[in-house]
ChimeraX commands (.cxc) that place a marker at each C-alpha (Angstrom):
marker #1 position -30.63,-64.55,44.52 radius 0.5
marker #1 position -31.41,-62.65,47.73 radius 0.5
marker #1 position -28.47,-60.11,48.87 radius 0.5
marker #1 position -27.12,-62.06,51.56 radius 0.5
marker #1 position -25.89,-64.35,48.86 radius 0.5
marker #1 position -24.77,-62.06,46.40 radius 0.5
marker #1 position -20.79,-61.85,45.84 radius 0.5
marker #1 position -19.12,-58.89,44.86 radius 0.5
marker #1 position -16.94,-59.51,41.92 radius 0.5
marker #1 position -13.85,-57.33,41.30 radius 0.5
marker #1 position -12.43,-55.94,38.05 radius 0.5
marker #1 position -13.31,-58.39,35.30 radius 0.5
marker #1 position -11.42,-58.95,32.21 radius 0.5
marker #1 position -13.48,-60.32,29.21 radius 0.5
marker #1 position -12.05,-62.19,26.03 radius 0.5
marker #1 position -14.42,-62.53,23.18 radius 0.5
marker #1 position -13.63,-63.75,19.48 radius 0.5
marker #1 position -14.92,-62.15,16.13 radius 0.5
marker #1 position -14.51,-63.63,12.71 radius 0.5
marker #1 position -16.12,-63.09,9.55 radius 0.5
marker #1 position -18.30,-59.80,9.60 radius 0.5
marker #1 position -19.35,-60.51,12.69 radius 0.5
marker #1 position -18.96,-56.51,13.34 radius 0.5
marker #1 position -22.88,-56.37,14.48 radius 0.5
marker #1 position -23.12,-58.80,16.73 radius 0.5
marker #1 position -19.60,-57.65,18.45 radius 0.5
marker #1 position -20.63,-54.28,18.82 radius 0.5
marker #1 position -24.26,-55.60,20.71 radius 0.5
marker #1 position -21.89,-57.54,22.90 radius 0.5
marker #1 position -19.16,-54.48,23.65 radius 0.5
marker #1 position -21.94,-52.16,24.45 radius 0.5
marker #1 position -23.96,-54.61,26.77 radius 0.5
marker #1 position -20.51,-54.95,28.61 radius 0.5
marker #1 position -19.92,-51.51,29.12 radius 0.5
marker #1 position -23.04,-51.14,30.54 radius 0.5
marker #1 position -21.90,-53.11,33.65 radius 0.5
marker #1 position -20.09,-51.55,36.22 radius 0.5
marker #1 position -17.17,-54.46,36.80 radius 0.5
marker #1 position -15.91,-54.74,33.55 radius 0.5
marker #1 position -12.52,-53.28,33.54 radius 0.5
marker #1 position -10.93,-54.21,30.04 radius 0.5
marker #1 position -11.95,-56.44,27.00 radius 0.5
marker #1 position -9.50,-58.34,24.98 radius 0.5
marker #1 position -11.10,-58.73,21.36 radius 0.5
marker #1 position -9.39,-61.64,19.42 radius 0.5
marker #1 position -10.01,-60.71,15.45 radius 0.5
marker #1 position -9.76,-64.16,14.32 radius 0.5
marker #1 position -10.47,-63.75,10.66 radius 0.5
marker #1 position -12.47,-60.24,10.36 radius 0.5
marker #1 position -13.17,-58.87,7.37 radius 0.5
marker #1 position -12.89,-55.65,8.73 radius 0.5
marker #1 position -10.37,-53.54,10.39 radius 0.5
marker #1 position -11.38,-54.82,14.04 radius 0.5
marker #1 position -8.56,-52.85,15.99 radius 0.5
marker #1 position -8.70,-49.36,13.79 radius 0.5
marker #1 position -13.25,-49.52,14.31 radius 0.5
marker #1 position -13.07,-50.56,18.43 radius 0.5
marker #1 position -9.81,-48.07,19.09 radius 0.5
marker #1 position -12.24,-45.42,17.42 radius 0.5
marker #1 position -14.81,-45.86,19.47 radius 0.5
marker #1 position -14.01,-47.73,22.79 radius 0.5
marker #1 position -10.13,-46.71,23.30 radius 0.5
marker #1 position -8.10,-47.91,25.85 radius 0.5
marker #1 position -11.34,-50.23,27.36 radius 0.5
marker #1 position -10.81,-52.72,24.41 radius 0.5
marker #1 position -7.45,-54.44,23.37 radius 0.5
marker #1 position -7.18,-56.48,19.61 radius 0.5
marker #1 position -5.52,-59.13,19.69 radius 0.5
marker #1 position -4.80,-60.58,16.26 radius 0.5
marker #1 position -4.77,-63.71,14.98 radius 0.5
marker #1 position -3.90,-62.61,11.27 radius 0.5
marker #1 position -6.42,-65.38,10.33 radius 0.5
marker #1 position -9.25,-67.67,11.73 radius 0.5
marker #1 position -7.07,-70.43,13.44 radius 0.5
marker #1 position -10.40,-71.76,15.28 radius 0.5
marker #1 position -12.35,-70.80,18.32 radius 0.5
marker #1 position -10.00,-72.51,20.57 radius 0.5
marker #1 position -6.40,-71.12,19.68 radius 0.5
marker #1 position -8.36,-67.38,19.65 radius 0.5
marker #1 position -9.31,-68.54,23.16 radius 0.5
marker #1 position -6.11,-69.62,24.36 radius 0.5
marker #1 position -4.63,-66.57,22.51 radius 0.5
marker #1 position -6.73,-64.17,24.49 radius 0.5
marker #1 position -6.70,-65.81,27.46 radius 0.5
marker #1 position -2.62,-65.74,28.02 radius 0.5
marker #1 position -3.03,-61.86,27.06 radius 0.5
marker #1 position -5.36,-61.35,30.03 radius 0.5
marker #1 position -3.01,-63.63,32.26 radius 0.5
marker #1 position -0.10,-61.04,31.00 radius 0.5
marker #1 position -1.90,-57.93,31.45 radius 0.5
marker #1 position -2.40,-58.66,34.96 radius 0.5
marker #1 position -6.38,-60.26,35.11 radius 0.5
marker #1 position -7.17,-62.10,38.10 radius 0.5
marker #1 position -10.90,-62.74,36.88 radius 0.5
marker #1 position -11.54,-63.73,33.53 radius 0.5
marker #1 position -14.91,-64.44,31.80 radius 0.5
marker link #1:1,2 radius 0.2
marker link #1:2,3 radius 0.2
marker link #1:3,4 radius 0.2
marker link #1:4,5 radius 0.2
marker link #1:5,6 radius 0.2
marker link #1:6,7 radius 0.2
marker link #1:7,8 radius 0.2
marker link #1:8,9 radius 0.2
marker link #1:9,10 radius 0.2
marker link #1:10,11 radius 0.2
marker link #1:11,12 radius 0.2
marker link #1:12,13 radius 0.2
marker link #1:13,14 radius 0.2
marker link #1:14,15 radius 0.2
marker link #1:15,16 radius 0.2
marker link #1:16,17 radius 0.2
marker link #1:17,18 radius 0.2
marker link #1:18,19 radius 0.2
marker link #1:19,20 radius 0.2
marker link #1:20,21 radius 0.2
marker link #1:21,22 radius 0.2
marker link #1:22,23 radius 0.2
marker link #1:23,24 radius 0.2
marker link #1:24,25 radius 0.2
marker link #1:25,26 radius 0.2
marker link #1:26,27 radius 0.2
marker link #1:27,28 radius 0.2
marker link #1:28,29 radius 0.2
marker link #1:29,30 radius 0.2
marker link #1:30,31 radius 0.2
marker link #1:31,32 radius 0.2
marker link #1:32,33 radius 0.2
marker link #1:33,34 radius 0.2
marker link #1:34,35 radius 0.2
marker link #1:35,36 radius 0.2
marker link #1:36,37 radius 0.2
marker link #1:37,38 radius 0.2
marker link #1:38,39 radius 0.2
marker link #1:39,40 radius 0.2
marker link #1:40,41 radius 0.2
marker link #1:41,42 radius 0.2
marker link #1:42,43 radius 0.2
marker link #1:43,44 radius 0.2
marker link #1:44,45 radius 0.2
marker link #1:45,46 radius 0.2
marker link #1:46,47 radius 0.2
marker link #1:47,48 radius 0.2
marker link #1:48,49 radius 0.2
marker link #1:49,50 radius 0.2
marker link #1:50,51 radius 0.2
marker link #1:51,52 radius 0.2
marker link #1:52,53 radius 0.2
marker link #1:53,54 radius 0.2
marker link #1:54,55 radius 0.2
marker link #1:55,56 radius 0.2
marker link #1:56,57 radius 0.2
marker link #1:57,58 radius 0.2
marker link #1:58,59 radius 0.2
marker link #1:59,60 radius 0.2
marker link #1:60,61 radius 0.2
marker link #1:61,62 radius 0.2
marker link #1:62,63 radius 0.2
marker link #1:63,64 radius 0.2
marker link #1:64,65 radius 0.2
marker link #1:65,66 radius 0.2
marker link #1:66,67 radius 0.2
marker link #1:67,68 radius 0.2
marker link #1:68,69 radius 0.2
marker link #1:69,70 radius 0.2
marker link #1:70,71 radius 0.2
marker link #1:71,72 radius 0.2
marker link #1:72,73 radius 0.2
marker link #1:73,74 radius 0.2
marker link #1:74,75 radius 0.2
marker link #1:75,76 radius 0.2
marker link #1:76,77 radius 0.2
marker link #1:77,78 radius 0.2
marker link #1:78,79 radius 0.2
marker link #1:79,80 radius 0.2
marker link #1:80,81 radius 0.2
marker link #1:81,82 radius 0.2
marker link #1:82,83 radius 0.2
marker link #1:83,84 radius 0.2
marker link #1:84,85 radius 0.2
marker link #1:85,86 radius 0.2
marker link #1:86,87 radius 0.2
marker link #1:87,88 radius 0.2
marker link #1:88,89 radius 0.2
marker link #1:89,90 radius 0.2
marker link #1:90,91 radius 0.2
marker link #1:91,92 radius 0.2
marker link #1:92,93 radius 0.2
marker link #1:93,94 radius 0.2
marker link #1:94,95 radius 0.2
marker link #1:95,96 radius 0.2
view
């Protein structure tokens, strides 16, 4: 994409889902997002974990990552629709 086509994208809100011990992988994605400049917040939905997803990301990532908690895996699509309506009530106009 040439510049003249590029769009500049404002504040961007991500919601991702971990499960399992899926720690690894969640951590590769948290710290490839912070590395770009537009990401303001990222809602984490711990839908299952085996580990203590909120007390870990707090530790490390503070305020820049939110847990919300499913209490169990209810599927990818309820952690979806669960993180999505938190970005919708934190304020997010653009959602990925």
């Amino acid at each position: 994409m040439n510049q003249e086509n590029k769009i500049a994208l404002g504040p961007v809100t991500v919601v991702t889902l971990t499960y399992g011990d899926r720690k690894l992988l969640l951590r590769q994605v948290l710290e490839a997002l912070r590395d770009l400049n537009n990401v303001e917040r990222v809602l984490v939905v711990d839908n299952g974990a085996t580990w203590d997803v909120k007390s870990d990301l707090v530790a490390i990532y503070q305020d820049w990552v939110e847990v919300v908690d499913m209490g169990k895996n209810t599927g990818s699509a309820k952690g979806f629709v669960a993180g999505m309506r938190r970005a919708i009530e934190v304020g997010a106009e653009l959602i990925l």
